[in-house]
N, CA, C and O atoms as a GROMACS GRO file, in nm:
protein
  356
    1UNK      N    1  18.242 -11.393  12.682
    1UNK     CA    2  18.304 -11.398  12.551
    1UNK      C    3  18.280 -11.265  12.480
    1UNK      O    4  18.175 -11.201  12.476
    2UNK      N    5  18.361 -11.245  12.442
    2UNK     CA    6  18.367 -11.112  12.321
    2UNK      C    7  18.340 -11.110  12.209
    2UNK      O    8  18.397 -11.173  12.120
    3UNK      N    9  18.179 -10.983  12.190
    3UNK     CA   10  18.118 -11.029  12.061
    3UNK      C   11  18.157 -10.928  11.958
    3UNK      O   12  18.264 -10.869  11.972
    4UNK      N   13  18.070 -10.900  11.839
    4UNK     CA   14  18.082 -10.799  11.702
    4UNK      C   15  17.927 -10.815  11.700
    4UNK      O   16  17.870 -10.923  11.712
    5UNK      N   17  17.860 -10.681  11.682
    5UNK     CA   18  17.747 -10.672  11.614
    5UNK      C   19  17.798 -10.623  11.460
    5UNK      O   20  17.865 -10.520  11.445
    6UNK      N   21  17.760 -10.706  11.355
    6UNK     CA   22  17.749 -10.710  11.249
    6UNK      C   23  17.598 -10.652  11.182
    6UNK      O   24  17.494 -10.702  11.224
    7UNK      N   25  17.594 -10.555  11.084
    7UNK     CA   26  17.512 -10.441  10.996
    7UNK      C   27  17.580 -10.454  10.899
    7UNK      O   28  17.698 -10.442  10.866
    8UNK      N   29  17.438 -10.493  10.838
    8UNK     CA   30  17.487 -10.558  10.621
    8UNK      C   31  17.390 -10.472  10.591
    8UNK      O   32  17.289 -10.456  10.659
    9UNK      N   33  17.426 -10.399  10.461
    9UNK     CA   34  17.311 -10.345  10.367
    9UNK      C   35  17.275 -10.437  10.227
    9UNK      O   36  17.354 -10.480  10.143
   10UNK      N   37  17.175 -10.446  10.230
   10UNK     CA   38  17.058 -10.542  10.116
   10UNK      C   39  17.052 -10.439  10.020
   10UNK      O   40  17.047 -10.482   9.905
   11UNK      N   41  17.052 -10.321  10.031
   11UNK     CA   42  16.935 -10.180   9.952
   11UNK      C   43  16.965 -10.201   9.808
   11UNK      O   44  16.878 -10.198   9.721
   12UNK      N   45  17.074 -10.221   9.790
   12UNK     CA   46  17.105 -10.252   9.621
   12UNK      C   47  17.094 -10.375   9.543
   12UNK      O   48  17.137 -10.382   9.428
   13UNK      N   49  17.037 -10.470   9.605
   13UNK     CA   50  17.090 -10.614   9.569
   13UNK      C   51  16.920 -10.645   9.513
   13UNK      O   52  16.823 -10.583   9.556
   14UNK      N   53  16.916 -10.743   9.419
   14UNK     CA   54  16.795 -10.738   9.369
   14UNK      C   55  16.746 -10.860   9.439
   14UNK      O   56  16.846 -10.916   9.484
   15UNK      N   57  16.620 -10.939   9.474
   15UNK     CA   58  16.512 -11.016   9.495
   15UNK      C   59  16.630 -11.154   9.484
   15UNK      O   60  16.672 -11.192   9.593
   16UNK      N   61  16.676 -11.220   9.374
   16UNK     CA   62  16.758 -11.352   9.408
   16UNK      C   63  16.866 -11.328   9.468
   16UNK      O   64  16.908 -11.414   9.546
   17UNK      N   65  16.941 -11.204   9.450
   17UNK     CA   66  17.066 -11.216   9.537
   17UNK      C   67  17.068 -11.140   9.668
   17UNK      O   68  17.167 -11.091   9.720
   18UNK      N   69  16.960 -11.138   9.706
   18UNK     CA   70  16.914 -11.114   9.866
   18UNK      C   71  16.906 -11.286   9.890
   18UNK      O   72  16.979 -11.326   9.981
   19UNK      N   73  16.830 -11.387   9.823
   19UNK     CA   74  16.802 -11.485   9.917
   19UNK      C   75  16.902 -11.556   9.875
   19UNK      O   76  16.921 -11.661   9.937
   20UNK      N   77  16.988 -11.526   9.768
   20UNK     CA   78  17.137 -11.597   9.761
   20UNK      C   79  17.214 -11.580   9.945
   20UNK      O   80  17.233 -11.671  10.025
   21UNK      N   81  17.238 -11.451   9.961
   21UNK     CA   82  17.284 -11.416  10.078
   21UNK      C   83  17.265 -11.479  10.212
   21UNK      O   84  17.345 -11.517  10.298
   22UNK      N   85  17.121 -11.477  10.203
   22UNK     CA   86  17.035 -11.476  10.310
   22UNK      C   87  17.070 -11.619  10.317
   22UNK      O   88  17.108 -11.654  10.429
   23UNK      N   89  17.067 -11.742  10.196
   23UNK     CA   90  17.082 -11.853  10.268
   23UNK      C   91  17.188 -11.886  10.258
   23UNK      O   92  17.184 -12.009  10.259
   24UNK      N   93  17.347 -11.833  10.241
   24UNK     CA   94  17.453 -11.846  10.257
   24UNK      C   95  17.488 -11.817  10.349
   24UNK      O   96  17.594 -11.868  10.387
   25UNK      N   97  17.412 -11.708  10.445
   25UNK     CA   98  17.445 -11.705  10.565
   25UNK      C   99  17.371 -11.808  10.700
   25UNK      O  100  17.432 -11.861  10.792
   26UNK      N  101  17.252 -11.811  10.677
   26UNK     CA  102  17.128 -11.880  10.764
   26UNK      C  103  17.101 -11.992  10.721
   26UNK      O  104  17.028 -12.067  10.785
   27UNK      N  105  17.162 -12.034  10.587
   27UNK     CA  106  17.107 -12.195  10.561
   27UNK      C  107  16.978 -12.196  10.506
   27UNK      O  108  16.937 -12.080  10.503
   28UNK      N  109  16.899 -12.273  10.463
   28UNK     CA  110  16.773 -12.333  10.373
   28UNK      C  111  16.747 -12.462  10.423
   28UNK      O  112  16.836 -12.538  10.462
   29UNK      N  113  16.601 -12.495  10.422
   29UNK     CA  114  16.545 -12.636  10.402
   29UNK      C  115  16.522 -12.621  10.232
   29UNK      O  116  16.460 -12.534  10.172
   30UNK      N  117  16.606 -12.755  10.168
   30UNK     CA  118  16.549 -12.757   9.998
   30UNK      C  119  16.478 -12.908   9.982
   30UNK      O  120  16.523 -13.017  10.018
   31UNK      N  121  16.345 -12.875   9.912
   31UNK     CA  122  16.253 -12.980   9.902
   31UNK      C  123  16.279 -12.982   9.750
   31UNK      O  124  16.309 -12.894   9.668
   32UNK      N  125  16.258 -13.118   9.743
   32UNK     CA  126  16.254 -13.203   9.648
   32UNK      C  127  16.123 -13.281   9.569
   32UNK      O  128  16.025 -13.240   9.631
   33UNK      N  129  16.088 -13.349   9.492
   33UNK     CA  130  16.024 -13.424   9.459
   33UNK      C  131  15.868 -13.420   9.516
   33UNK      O  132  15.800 -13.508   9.568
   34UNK      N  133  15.836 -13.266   9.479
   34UNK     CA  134  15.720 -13.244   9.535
   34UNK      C  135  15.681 -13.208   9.702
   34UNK      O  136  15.564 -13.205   9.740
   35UNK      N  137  15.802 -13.180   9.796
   35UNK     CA  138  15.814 -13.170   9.902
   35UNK      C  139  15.820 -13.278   9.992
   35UNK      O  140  15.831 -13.272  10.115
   36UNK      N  141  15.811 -13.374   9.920
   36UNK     CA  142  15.819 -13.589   9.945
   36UNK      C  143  15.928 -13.558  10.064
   36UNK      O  144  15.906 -13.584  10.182
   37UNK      N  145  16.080 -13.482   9.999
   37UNK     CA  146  16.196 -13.537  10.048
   37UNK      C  147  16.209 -13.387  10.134
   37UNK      O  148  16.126 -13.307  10.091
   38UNK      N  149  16.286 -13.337  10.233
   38UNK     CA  150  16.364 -13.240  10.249
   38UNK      C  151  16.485 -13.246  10.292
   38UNK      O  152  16.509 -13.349  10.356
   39UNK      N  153  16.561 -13.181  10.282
   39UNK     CA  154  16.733 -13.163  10.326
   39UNK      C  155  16.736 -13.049  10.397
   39UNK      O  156  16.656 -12.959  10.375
   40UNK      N  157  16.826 -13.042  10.484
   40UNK     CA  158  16.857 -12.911  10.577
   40UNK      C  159  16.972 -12.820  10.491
   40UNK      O  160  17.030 -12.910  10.431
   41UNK      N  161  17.027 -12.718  10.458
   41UNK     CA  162  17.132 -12.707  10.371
   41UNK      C  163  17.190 -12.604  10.495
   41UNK      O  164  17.133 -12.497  10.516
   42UNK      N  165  17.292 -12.639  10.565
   42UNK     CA  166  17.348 -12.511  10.645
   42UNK      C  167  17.400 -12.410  10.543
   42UNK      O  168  17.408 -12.420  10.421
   43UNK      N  169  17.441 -12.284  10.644
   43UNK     CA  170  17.440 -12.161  10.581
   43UNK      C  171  17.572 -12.162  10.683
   43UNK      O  172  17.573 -12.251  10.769
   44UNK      N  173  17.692 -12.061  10.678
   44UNK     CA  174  17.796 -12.000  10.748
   44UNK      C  175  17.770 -12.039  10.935
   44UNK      O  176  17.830 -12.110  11.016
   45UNK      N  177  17.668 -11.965  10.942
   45UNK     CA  178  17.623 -11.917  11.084
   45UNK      C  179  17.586 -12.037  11.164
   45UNK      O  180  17.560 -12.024  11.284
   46UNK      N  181  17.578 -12.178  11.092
   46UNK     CA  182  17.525 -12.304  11.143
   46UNK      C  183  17.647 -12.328  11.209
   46UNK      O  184  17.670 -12.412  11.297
   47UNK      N  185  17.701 -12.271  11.173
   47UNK     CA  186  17.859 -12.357  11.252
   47UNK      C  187  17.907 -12.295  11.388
   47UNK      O  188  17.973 -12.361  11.468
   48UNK      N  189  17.868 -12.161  11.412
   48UNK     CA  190  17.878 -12.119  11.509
   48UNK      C  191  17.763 -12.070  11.620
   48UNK      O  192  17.658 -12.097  11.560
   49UNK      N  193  17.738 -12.033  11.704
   49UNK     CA  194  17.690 -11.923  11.759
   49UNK      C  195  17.665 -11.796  11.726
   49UNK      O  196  17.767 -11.730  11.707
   50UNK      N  197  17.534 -11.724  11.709
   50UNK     CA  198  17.519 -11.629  11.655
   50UNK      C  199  17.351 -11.538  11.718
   50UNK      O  200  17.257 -11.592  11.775
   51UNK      N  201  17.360 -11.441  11.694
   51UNK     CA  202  17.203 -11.431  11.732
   51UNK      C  203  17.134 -11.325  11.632
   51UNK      O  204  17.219 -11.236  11.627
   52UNK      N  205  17.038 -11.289  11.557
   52UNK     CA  206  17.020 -11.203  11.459
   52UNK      C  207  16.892 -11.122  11.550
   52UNK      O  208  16.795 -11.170  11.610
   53UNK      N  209  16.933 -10.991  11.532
   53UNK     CA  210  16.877 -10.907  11.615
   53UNK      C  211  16.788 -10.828  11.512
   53UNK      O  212  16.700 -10.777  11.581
   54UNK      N  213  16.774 -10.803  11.417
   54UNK     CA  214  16.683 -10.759  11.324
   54UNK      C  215  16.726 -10.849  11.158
   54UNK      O  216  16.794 -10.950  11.144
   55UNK      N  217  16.657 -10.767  11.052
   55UNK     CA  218  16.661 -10.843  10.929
   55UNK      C  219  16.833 -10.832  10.873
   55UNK      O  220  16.887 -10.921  10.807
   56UNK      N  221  16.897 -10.710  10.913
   56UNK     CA  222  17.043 -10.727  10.881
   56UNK      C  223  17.117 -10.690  10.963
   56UNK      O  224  17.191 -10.594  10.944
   57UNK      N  225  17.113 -10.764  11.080
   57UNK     CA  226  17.190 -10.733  11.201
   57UNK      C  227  17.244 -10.831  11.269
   57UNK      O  228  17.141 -10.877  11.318
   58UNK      N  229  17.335 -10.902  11.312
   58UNK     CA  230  17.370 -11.029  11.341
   58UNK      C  231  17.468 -10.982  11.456
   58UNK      O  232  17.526 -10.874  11.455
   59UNK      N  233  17.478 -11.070  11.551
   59UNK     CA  234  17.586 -11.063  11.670
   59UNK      C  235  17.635 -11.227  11.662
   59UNK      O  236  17.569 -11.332  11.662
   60UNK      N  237  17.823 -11.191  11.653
   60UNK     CA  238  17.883 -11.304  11.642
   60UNK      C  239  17.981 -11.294  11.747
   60UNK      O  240  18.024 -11.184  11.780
   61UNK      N  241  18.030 -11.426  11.815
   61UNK     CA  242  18.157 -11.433  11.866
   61UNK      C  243  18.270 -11.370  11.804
   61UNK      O  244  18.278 -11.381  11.681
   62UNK      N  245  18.384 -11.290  11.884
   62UNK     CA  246  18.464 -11.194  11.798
   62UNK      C  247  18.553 -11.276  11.721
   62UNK      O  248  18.604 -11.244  11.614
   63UNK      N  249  18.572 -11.414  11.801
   63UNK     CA  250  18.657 -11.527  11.712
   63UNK      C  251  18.630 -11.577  11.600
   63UNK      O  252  18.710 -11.652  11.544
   64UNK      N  253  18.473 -11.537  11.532
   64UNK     CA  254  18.408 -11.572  11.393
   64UNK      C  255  18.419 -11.475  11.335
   64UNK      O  256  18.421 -11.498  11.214
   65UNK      N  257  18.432 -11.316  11.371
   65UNK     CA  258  18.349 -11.241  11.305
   65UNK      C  259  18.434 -11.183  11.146
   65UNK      O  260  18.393 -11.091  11.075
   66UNK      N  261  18.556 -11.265  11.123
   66UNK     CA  262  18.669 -11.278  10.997
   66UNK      C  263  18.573 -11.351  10.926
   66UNK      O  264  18.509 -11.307  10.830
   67UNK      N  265  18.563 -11.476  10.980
   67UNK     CA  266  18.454 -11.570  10.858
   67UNK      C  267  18.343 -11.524  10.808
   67UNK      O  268  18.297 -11.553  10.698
   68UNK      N  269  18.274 -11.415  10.924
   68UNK     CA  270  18.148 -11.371  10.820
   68UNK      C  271  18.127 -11.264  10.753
   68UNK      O  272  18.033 -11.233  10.680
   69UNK      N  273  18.243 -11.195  10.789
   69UNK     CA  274  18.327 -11.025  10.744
   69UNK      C  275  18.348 -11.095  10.603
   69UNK      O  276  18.280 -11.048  10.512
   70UNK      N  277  18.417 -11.181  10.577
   70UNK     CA  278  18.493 -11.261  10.409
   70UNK      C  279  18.360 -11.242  10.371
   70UNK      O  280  18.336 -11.131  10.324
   71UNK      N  281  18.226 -11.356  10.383
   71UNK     CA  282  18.112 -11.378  10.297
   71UNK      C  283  18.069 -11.268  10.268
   71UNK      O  284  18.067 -11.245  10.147
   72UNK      N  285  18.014 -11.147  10.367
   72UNK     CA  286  17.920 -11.043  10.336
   72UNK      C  287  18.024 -10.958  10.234
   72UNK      O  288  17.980 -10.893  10.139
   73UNK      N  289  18.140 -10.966  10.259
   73UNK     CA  290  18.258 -10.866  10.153
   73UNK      C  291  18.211 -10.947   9.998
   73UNK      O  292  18.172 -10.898   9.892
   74UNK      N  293  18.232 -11.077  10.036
   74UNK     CA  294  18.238 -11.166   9.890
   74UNK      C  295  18.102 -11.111   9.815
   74UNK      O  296  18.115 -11.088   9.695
   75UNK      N  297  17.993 -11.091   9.865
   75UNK     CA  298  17.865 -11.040   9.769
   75UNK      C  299  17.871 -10.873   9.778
   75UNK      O  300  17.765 -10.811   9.776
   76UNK      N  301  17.985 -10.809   9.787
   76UNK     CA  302  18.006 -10.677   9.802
   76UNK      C  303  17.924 -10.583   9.871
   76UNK      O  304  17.877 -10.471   9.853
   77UNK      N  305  17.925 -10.677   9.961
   77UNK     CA  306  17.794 -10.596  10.071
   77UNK      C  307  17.901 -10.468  10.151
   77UNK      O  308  18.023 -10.471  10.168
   78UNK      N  309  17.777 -10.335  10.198
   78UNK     CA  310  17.836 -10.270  10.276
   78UNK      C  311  17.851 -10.269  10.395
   78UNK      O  312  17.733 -10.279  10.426
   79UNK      N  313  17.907 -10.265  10.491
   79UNK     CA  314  17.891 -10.326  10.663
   79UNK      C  315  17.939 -10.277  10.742
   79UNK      O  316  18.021 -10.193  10.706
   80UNK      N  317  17.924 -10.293  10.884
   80UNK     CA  318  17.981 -10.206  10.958
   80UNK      C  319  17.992 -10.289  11.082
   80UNK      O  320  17.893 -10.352  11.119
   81UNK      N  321  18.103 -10.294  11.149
   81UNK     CA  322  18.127 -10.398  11.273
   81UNK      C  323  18.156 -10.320  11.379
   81UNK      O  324  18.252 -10.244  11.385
   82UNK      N  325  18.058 -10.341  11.481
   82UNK     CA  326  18.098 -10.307  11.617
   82UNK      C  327  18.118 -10.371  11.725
   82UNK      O  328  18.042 -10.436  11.796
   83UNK      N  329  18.206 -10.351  11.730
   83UNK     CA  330  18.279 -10.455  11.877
   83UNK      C  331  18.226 -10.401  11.993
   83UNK      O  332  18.242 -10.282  12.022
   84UNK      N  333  18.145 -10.502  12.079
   84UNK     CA  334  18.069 -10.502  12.179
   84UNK      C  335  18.122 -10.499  12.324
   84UNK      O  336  18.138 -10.618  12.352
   85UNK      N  337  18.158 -10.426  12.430
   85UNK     CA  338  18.211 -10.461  12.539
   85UNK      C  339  18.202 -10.580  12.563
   85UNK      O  340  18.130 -10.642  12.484
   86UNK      N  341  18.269 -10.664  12.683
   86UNK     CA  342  18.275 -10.796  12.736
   86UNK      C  343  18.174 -10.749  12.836
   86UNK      O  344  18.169 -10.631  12.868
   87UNK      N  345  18.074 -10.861  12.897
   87UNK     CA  346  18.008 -10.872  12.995
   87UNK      C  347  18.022 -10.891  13.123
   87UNK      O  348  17.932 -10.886  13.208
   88UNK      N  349  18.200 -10.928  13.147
   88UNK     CA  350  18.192 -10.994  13.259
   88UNK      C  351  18.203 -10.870  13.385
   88UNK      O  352  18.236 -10.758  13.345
   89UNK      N  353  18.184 -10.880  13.487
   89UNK     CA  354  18.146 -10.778  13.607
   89UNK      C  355  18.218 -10.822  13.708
   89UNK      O  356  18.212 -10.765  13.817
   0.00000   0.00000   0.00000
């Protein structure tokens, strides 16, 4: 399958809207009621296949990589997509 390595820059974004990002893309556990209850909250990337190769580096199937190109644009992130050769031999 044919991937995209995906490179987001954080450098400008302050302390909440890094982990705004971060769990719009990767999802959150949110506790409740003293940590009694928890919920899983998916993030974008729950839905597909993905693998994160450092703190802003992500490799997606090339058939996703529109859906996560939209989010990182939507928080005016800067980015850079590189399309990865195919593997097959």
């Amino acid at each position: 399958m044919k991937k995209t390595m995906i490179l987001y820059d954080l450098k400008n974004k302050g302390k909440v809207e890094k982990t705004h990002i971060v769990r719009s893309l990767f999802g959150y556990t949110d506790k409740s009621n003293h940590g009694d209850y928890a919920y899983d909250r998916e993030g974008l990337l729950s839905k597909f296949k993905h693998e994160k190769i450092d703190k802003s580096v992500i490799v997606v199937n090339r058939k996703d990589e529109l859906q996560v190109k939209k989010v990182l644009r939507k928080f005016g992130l800067n980015l850079m997509m590189i399309r990865l050769p195919d593997k097959r031999h």
